[in-house]
N, C-alpha and C positions, 0 to 999 in steps of 0.2 A: 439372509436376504432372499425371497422368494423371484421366483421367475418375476410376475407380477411387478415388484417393487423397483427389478430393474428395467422391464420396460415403460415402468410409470418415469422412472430416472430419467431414461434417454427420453421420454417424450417430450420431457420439461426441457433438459439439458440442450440438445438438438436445436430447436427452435432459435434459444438463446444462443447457440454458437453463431448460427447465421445469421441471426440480426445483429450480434456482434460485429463479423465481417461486413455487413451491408452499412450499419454506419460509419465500419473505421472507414469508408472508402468516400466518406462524404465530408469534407472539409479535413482543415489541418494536413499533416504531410511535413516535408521540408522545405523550409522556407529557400527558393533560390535565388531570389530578387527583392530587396525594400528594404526598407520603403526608401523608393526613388524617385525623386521629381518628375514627370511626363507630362510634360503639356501644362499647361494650370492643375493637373491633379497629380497624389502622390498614392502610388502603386507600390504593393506587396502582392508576392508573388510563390504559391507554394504548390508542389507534387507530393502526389503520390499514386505507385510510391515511389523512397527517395531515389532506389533506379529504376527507371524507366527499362522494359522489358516489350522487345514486339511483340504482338498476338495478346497481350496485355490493356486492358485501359489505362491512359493515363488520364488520371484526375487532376484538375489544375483548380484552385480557390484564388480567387483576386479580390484585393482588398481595395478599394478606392475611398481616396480621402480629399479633404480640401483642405491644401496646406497652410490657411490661416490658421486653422484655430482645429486641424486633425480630426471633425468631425465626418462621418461616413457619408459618402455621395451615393444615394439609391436611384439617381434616376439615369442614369449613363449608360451606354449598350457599351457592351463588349465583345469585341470577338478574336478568340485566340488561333494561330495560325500555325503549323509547324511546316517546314520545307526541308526535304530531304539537300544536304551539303554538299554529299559524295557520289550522289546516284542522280537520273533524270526519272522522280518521281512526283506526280503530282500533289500539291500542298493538299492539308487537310485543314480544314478549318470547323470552327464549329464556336456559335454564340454561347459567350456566360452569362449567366441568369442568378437570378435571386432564388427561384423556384427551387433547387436542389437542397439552398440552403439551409441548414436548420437553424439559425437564428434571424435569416432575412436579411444579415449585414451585410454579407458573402457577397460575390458572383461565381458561381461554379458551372462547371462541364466538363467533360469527358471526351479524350480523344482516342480512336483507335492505331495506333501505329505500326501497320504490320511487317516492314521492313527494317533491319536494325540497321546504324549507323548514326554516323550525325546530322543533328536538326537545328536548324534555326527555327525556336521559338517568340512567335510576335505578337503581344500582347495590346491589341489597339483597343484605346479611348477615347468615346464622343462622348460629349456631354453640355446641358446651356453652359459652361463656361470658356468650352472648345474641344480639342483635340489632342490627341500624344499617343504614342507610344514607344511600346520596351520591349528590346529583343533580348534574348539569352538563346545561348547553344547549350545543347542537352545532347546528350551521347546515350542513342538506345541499343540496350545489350539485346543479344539474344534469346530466346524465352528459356526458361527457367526449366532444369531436368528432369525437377520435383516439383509434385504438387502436392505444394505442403499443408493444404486444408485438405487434401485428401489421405496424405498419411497421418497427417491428426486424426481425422475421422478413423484409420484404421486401427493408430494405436487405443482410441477412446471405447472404442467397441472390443479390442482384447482385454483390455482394465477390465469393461464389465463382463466380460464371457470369462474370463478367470476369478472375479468372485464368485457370479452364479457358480460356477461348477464346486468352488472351494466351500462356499457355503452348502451348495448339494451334497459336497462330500465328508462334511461335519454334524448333517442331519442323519446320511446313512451310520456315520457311527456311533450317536445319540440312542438308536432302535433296539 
């Protein structure tokens, strides 16, 4: 494998790791909530990820249904809430949207939570048929000692700097 070939590698590869990462962080997660009655609509409720980490986004997808007949309700505002339990810190809030979603069924957003402890999470719905919401507590840990798409990236880049040289040093013995 030529110099060349394994930067043509990582040029491909690379991109694809990150857009990897960039969609896992967009829907799906673990489901903590649903589907649960709220109001005339029935709510599911999912992170990620599955722990919550300060300094961290958390990612939250909201499902909303109409519990006749379980078809998705797209016209409803959402907006998720988290309030610190243990500490006097102001709530964070922030509207879920379709727009994040990649199939448009979703409501997603994205919260910053940069204190860890516990949170009451409030998941409120309006919509023409009324109102409701669901709370859940969520225990945010502290951030993470690793950065494990960083030591990915580190070990991905010794893989290839150790064939280069192995293949370099297979041609020197070829001459």
């Amino acid at each position: 494998m030529t110099l060349k070939r394994v930067a043509t590698a990582l040029a491909v590869l690379l991109p694809l790791l990150v857009q990897g990462l960039w969609v896992g962080a967009h829907g799906g997660g673990q489901l903590v909530a649903g589907p649960v009655q709220t109001g005339p609509y029935t709510l599911s409720v999912w992170i990620n990820p599955p722990q919550p980490r300060s300094g961290e986004p958390l990612h939250f997808t909201v499902g909303v249904a109409a519990p006749q007949d379980g078809a998705p309700v797209l016209d409803a505002q959402i907006l998720v809430t988290m309030q610190a339990l243990e500490q006097d810190l102001a709530p964070i809030a922030a509207p879920a949207t379709t727009d994040q979603s990649i199939n448009k069924l979703f409501y997603e957003t994205d919260l910053d939570v940069e204190q860890p402890g516990l949170y009451l999470a409030t998941v409120a719905v309006a919509g023409p048929e009324g109102e409701g919401d669901l709370s859940l507590e969520l225990d945010v840990q502290p951030p993470s000692p690793f950065n494990w798409f960083l030591l990915g990236l580190a070990g991905l880049s010794l893989v290839m700097v150790f064939g280069w040289w192995r293949t370099r040093r297979s041609r020197e013995g070829d001459k």
